[in-house]
C-alpha positions as CSV (number, residue, x, y, z in Angstrom):
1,X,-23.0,-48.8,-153.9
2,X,-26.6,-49.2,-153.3
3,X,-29.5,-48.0,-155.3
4,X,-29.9,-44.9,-156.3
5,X,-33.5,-43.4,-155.0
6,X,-33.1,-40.0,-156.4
7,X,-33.1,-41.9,-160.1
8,X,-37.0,-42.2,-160.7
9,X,-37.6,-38.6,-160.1
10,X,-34.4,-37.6,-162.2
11,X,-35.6,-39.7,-165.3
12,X,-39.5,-38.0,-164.7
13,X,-37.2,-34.9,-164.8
14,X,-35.3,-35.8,-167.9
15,X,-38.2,-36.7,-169.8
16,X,-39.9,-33.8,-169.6
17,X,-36.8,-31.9,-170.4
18,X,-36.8,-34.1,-173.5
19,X,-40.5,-33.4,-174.6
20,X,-39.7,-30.2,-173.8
21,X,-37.0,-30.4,-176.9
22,X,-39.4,-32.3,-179.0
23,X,-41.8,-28.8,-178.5
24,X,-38.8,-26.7,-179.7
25,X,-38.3,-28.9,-182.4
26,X,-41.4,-28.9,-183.4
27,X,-41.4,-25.1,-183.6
28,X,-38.8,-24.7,-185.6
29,X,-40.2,-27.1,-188.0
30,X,-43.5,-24.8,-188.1
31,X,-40.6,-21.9,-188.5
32,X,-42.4,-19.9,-185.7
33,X,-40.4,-16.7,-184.5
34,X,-36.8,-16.9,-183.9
35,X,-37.1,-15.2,-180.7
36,X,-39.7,-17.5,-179.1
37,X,-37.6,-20.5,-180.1
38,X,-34.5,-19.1,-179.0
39,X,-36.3,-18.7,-175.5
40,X,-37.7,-22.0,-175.3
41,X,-34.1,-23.0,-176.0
42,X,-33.1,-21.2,-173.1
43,X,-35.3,-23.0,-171.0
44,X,-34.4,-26.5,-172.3
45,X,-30.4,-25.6,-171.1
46,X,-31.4,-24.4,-168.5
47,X,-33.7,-27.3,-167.4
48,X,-30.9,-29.4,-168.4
49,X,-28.3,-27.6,-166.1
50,X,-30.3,-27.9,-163.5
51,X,-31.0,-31.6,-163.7
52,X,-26.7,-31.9,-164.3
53,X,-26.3,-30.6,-161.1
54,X,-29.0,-32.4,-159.2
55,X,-27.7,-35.1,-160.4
56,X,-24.0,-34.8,-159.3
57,X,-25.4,-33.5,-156.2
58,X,-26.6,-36.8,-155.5
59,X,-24.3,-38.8,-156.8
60,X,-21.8,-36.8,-154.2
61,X,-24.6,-37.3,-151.3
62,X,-24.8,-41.2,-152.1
63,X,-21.9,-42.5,-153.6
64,X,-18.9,-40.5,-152.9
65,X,-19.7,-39.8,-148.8
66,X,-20.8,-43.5,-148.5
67,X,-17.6,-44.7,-149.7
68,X,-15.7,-42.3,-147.9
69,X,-16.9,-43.6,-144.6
70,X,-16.1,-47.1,-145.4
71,X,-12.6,-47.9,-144.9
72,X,-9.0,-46.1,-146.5
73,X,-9.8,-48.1,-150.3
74,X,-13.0,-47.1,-150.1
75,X,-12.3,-42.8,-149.2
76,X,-9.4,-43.1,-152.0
77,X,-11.8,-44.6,-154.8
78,X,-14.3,-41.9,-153.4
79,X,-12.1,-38.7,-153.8
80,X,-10.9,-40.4,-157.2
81,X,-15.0,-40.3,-157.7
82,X,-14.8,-37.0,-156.5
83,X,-11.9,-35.3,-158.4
84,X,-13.4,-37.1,-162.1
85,X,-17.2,-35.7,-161.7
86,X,-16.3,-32.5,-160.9
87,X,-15.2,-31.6,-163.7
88,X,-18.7,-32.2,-165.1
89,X,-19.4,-28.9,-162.6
């Protein structure tokens, strides 16, 4: 497997998911409004989710179809690939 391209914009994407926590953390410190921290929340899973599944996206566009072009050791270790992320989905 080669390197991984997409993995300098998913750690930029990852640390500002995790400032992101640091702000809710923060507020609940300062015990602002449960509502307002509860939505910030929301954004930090969802933020989170998204970068998940960016991030298998990728890892199926880079790893698991270049090893499935290879030769028959190289498809079987990629569906194995396959059939253990997705149940990350």
């Amino acid at each position: 497997m080669g390197k991984h391209e997409a993995h300098g914009a998913m750690t930029k994407r990852l640390n500002r998911v995790h400032g992101h926590l640091a702000k809710v953390i923060r507020m609940i410190e300062e015990e602002r409004p449960c509502p307002a921290v509860a939505q910030q929340l929301q954004a930090v899973c969802s933020a989170l989710s998204g970068a998940k599944r960016a991030f298998i996206q990728e890892h199926i566009e880079h790893c698991i179809d270049d090893g499935a072009t290879t030769d028959a050791k190289a498809a079987r270790d990629a569906l194995r690939e396959m059939k253990e992320i997705s149940k990350y989905l």
